[in-house]
FIMI-671903 format. One line per field, with one value per atom (N, C-alpha, C, O): residue number from 1; residue in one letter; atom name; x negated, y, z. Coordinates in steps of 0.02 Angstrom, whole numbers, plus 50000, padded with zeros to 5 digits. Atoms other than C-alpha are relative to their C-alpha. Example, Ala and Ser with C-alpha at 12.3 -4.5 7.8 and 13.67 -1.06 7.14 Angstrom:
<sites>
nr: [1/1/1/1/2/2/2/2]
rest: [a/a/a/a/s/s/s/s]
atom: [N/CA/C/O/N/CA/C/O]
xx: [49955/49385/49955/49903/50042/49316/50039/50014]
yy: [49941/49775/50060/50059/49941/49947/50055/50110]
zz: [50000/50390/50000/50033/49997/50357/50037/50045]
</sites>
This chain:
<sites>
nr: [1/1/1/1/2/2/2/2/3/3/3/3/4/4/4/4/5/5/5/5/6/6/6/6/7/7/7/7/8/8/8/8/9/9/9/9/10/10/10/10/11/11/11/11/12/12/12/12/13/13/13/13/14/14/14/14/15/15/15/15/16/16/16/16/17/17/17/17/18/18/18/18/19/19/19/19/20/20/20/20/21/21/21/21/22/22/22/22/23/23/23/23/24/24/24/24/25/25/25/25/26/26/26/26/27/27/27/27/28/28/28/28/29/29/29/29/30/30/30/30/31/31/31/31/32/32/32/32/33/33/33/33/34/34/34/34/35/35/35/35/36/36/36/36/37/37/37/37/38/38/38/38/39/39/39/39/40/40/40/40/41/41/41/41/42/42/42/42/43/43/43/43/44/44/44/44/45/45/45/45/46/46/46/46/47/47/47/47/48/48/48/48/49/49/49/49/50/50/50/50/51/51/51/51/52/52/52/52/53/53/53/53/54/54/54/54/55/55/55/55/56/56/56/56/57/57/57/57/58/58/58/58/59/59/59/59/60/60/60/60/61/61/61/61/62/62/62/62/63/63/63/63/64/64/64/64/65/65/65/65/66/66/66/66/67/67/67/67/68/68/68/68/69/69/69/69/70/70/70/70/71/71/71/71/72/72/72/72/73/73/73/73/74/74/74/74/75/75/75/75/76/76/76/76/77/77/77/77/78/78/78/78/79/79/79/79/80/80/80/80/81/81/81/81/82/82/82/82/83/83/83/83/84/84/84/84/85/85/85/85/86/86/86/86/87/87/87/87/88/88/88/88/89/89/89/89/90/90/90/90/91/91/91/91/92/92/92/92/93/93/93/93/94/94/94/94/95/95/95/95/96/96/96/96/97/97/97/97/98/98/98/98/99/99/99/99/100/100/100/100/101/101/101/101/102/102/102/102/103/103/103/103/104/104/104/104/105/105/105/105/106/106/106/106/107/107/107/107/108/108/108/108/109/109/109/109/110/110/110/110/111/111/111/111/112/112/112/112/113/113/113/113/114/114/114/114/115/115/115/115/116/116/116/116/117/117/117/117/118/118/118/118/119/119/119/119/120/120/120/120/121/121/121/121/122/122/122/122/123/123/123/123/124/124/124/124/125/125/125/125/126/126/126/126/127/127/127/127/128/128/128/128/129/129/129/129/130/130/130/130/131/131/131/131/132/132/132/132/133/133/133/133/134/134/134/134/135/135/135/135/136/136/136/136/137/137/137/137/138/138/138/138/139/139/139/139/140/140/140/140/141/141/141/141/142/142/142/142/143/143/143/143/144/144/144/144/145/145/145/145/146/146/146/146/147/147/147/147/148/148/148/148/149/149/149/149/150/150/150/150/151/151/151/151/152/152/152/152]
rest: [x/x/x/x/x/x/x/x/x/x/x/x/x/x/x/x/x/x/x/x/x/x/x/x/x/x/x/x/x/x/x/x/x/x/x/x/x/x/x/x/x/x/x/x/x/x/x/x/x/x/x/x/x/x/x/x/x/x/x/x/x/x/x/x/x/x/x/x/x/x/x/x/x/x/x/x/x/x/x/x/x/x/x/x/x/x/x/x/x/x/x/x/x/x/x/x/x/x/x/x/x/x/x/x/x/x/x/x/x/x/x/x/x/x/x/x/x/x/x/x/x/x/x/x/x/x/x/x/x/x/x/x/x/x/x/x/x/x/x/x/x/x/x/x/x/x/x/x/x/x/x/x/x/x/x/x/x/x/x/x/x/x/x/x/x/x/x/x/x/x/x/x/x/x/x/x/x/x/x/x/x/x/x/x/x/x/x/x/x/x/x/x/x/x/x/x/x/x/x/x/x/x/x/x/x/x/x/x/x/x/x/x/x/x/x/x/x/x/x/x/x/x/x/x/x/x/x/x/x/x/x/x/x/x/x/x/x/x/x/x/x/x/x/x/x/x/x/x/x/x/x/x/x/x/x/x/x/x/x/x/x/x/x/x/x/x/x/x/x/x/x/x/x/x/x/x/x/x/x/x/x/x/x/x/x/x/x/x/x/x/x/x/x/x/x/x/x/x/x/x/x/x/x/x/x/x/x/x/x/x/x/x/x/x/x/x/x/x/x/x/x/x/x/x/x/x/x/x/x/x/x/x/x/x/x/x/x/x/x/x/x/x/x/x/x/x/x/x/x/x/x/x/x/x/x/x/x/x/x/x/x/x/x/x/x/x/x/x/x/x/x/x/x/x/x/x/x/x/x/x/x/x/x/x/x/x/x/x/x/x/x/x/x/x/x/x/x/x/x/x/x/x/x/x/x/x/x/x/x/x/x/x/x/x/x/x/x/x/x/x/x/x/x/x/x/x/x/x/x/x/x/x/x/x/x/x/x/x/x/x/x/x/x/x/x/x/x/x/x/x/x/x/x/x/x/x/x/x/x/x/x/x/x/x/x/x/x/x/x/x/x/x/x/x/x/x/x/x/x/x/x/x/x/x/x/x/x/x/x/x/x/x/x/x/x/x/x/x/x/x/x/x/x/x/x/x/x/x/x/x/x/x/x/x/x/x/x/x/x/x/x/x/x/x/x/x/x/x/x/x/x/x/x/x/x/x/x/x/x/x/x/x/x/x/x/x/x/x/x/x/x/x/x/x/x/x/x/x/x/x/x/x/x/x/x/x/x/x/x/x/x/x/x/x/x/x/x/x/x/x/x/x/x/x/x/x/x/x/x/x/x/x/x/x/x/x/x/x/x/x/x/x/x/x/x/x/x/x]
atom: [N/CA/C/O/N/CA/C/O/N/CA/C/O/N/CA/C/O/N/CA/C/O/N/CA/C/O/N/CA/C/O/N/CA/C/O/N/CA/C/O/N/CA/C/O/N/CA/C/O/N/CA/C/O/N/CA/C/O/N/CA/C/O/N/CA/C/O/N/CA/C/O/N/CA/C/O/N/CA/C/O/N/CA/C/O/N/CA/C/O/N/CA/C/O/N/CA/C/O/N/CA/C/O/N/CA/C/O/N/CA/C/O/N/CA/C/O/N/CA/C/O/N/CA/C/O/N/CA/C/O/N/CA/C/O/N/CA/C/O/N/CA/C/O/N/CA/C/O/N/CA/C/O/N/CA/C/O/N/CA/C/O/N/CA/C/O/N/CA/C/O/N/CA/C/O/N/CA/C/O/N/CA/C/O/N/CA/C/O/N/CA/C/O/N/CA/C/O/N/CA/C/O/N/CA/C/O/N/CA/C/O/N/CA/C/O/N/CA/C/O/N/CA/C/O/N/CA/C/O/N/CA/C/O/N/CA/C/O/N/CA/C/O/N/CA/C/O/N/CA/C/O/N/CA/C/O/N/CA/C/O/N/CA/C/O/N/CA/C/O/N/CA/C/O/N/CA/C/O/N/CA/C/O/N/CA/C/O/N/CA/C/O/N/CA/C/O/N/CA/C/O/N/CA/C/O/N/CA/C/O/N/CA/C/O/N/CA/C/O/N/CA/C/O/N/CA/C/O/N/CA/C/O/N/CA/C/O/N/CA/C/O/N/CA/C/O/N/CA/C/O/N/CA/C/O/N/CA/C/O/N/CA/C/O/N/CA/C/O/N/CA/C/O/N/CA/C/O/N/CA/C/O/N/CA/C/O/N/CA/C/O/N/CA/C/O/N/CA/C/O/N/CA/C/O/N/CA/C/O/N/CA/C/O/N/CA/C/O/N/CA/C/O/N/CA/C/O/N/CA/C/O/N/CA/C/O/N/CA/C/O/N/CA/C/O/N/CA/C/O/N/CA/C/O/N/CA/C/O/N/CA/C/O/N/CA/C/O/N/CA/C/O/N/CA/C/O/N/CA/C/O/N/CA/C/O/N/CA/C/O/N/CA/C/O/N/CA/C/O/N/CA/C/O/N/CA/C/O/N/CA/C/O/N/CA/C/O/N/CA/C/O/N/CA/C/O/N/CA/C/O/N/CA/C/O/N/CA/C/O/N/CA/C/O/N/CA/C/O/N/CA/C/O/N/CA/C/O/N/CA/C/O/N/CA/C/O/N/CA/C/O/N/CA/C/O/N/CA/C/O/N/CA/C/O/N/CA/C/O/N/CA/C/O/N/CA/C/O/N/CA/C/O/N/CA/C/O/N/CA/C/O/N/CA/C/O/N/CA/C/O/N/CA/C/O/N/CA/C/O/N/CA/C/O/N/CA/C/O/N/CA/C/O/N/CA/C/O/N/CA/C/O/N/CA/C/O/N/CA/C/O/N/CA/C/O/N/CA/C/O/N/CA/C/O/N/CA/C/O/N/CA/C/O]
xx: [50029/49395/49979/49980/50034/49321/50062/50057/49958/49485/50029/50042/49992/49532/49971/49999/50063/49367/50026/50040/49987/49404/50074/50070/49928/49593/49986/50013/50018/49531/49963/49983/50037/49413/50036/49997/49971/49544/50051/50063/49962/49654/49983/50021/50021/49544/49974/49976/50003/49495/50062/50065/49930/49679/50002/50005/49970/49710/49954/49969/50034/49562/50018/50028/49970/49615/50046/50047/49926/49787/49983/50029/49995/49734/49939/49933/50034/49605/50045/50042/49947/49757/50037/50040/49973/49846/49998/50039/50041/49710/50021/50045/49985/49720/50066/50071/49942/49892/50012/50060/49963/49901/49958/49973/50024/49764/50015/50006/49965/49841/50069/50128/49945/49932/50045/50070/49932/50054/49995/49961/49985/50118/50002/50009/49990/50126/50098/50154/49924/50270/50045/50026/49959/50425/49989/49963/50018/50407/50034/50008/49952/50545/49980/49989/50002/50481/49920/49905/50059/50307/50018/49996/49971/50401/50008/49980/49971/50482/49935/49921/50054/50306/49967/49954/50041/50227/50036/50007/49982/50366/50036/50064/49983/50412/49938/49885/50054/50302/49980/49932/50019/50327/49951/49907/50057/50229/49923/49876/50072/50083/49941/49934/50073/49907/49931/49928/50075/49733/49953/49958/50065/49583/49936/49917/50084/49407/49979/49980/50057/49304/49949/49924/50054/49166/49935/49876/50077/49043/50035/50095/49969/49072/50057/50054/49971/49221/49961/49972/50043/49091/49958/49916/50040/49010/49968/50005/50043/48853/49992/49965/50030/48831/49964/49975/50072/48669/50038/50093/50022/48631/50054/50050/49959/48790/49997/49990/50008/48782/50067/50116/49928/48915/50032/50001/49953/49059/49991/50042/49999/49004/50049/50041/49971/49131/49977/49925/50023/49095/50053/50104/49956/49179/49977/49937/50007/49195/50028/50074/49971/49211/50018/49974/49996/49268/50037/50096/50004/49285/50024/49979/49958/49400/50014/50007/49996/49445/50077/50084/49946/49619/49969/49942/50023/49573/50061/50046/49941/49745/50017/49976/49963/49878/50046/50064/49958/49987/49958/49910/50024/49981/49978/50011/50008/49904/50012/49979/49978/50014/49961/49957/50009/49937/50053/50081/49959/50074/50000/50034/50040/49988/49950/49936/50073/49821/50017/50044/49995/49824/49934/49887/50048/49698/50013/50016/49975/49743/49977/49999/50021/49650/49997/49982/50000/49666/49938/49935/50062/49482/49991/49936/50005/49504/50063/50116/49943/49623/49973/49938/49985/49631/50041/50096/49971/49669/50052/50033/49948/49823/49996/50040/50007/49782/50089/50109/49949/49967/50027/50088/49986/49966/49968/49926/49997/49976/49925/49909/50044/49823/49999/50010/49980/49831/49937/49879/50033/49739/49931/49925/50091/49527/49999/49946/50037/49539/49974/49991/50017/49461/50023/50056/49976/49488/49968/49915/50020/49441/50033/50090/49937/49522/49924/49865/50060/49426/50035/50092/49981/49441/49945/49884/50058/49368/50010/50062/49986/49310/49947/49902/50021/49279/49934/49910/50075/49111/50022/49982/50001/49193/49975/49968/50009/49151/49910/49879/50056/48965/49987/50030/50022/48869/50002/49994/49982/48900/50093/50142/49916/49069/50025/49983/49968/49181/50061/50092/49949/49316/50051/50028/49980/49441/50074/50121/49936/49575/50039/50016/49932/49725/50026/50039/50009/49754/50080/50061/49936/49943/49990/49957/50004/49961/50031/50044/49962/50037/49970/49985/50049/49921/50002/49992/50026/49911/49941/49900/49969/49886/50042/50020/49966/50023/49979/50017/50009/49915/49963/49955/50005/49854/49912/49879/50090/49654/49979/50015/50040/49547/49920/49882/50065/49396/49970/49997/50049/49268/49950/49918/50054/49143/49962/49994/50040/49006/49959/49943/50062/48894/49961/49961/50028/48799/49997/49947/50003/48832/49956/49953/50071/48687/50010/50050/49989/48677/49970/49942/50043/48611/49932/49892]
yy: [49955/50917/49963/49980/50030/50791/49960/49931/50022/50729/50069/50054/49949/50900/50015/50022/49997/50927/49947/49958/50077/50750/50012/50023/49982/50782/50071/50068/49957/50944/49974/49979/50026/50866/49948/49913/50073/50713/50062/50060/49972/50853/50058/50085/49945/50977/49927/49946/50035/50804/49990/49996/50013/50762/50071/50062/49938/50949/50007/50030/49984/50939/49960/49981/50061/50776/50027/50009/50014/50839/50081/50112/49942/50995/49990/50022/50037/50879/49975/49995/50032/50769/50074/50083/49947/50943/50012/50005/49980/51006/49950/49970/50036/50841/49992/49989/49984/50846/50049/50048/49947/51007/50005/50042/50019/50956/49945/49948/50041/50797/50001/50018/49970/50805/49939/49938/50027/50659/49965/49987/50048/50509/50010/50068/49999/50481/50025/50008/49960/50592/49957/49898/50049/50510/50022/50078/49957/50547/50069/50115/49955/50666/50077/50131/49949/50761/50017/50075/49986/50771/50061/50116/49952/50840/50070/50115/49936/50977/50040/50089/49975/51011/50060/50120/49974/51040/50046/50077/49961/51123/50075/50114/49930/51273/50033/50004/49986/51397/50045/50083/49989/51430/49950/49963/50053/51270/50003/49966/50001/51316/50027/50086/50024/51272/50025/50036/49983/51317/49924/49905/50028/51180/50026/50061/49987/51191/49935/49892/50053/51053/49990/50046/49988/51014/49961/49970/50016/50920/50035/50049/49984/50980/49955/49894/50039/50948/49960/49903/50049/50863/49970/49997/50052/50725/49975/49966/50053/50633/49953/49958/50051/50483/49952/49891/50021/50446/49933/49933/50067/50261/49952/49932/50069/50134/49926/49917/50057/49949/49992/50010/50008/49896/49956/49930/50060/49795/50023/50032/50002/49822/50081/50141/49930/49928/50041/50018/49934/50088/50035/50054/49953/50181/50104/50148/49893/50384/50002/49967/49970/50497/50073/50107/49916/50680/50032/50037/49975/50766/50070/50111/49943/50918/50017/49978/49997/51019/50042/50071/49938/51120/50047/50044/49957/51272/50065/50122/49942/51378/49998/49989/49999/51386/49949/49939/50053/51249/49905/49888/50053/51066/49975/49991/49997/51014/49902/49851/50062/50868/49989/50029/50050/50747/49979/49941/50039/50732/49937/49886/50054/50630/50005/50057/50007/50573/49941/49886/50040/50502/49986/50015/49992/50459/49969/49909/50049/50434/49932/49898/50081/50275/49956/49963/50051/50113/49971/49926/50046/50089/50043/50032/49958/50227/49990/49999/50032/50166/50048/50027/49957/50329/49989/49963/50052/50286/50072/50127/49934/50416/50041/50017/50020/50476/50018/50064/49999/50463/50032/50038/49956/50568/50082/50096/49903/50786/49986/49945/50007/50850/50062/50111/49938/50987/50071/50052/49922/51164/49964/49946/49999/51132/49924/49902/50047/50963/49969/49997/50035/50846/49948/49919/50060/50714/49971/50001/50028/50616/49979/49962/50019/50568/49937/49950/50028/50411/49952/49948/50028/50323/49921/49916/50047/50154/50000/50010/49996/50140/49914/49889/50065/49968/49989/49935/50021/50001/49971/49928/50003/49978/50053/50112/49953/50066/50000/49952/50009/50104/50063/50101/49935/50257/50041/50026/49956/50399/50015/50027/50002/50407/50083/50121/49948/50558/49981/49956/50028/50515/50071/50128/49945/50628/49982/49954/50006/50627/50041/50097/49941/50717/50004/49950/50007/50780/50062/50120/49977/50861/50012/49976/49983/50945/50080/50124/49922/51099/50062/50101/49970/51201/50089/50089/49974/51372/50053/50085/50011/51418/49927/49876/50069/51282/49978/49988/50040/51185/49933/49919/50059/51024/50010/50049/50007/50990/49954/49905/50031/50917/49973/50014/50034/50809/49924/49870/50024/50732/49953/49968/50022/50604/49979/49942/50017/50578/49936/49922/50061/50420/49984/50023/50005/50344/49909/49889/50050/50150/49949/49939/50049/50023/49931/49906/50049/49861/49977/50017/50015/49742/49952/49939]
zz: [50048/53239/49937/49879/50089/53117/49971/49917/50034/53090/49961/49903/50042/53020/49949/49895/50055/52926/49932/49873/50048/52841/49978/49918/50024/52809/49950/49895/50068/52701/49966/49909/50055/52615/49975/49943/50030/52560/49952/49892/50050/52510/49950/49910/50048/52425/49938/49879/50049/52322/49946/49885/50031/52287/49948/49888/50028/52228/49928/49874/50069/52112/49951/49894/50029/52050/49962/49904/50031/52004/49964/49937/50041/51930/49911/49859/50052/51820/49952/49894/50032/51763/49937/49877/50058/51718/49928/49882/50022/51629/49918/49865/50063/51510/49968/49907/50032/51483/49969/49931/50064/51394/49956/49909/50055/51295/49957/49896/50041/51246/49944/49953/50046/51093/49974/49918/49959/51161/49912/49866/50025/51049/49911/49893/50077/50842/49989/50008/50038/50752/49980/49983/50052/50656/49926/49922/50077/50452/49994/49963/49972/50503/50019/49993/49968/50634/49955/49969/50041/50517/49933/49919/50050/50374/50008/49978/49968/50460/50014/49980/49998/50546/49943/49946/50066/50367/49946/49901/50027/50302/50022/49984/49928/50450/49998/50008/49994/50438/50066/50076/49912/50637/50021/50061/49993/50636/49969/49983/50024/50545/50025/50041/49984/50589/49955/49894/50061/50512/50032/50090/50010/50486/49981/49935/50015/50499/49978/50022/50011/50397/50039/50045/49952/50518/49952/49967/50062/50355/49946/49944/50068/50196/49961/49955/50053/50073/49970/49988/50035/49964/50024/50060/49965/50011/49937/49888/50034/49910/50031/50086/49964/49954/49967/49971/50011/49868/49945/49919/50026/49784/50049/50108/49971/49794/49981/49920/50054/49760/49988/50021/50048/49633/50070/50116/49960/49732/50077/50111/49925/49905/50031/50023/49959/50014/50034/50059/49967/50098/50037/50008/49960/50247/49978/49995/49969/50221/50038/50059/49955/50336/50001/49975/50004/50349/50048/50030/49946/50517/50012/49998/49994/50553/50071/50118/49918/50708/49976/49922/50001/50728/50035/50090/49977/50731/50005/50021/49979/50744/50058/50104/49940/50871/50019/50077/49984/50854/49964/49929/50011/50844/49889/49840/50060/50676/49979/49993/50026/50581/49938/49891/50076/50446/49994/50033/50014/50330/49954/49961/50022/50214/49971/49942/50035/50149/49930/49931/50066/49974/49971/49998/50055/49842/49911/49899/50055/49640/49974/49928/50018/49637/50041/50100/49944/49695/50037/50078/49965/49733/50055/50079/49950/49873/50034/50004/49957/50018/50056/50102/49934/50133/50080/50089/49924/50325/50016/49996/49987/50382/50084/50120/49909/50585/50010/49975/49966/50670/50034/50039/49930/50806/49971/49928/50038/50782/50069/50112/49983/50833/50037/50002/49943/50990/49980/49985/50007/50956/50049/50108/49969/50963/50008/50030/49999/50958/49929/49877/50074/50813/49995/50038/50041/50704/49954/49947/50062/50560/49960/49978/50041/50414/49955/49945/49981/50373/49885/49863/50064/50173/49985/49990/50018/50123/49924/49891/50095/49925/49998/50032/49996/49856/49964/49947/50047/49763/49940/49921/50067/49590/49943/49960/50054/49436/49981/50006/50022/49355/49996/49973/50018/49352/50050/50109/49948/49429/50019/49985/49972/49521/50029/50053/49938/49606/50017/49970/49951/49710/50037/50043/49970/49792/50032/50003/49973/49916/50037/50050/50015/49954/50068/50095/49927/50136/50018/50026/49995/50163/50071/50109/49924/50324/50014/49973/49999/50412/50006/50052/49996/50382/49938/49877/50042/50318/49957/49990/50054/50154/50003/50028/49988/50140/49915/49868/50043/50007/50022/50082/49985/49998/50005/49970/49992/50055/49960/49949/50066/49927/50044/50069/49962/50010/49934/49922/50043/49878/50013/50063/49985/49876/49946/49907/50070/49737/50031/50089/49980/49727/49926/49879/50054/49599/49992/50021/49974/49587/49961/49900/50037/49557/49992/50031/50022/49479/50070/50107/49955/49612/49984/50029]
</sites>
């Protein structure tokens, strides 16, 4: 008898186990695209996705010292039905070096889209970078950051 008892309980573990595994697999939204299969993504509009910002487009970020670098951050969730591709993140200046994420992003999960700025310039600054994706409206996302940069 307690070998029965014990033989269900090994396999009601196993079963949960493998219905855990499942579970993450169809939330995983599986390996980085080719430029290819990204393109296509962003330009099919069977493929298109909606975003939710999860902080605001605009970001202050208070009192900067001159020269010293700074990580942004700006935090998004897919919020449609299909996987949501970054096709690219840009910014028109070179003192803003936007990071690109690789991998499509599966329905409800998040992300970040992450920019470092080198603390050049004087005064008050705004910054802005350029976020391509399959998303629609099929336009491009606009994500801002103000500062104010101080002598040291």
């Amino acid at each position: 008898m307690k070998k029965v008892f014990l033989s269900g309980i090994v396999a009601a573990v196993l079963v949960s186990c493998a219905n855990n595994n499942n579970d993450a697999d169809k939330k995983s939204s599986g390996p980085p695209l080719t430029d290819e299969q990204k393109q296509q993504a962003v330009q099919d509009s069977a493929n298109f996705t909606s975003v939710q910002w999860l902080d605001s487009t605009t970001r202050n970020l208070g009192k900067l010292v001159k020269d010293q670098s700074i990580e942004v951050t700006f935090r998004f969730k897919n919020t449609g039905s299909k996987n949501l591709v970054i096709e690219n993140v840009s910014a028109p200046c070179g003192c803003t070096i936007p990071e690109k994420p690789e991998k499509p992003f599966a329905p409800g999960e998040e992300g970040v889209i992450k920019a470092k700025f080198n603390g050049s310039g004087q005064g008050t600054i705004s910054k802005q970078i350029h976020v391509k994706a399959n998303t629609t409206p099929a336009t491009d996302h606009t994500l801002t950051f103000t500062g104010e940069i101080q002598e040291q």
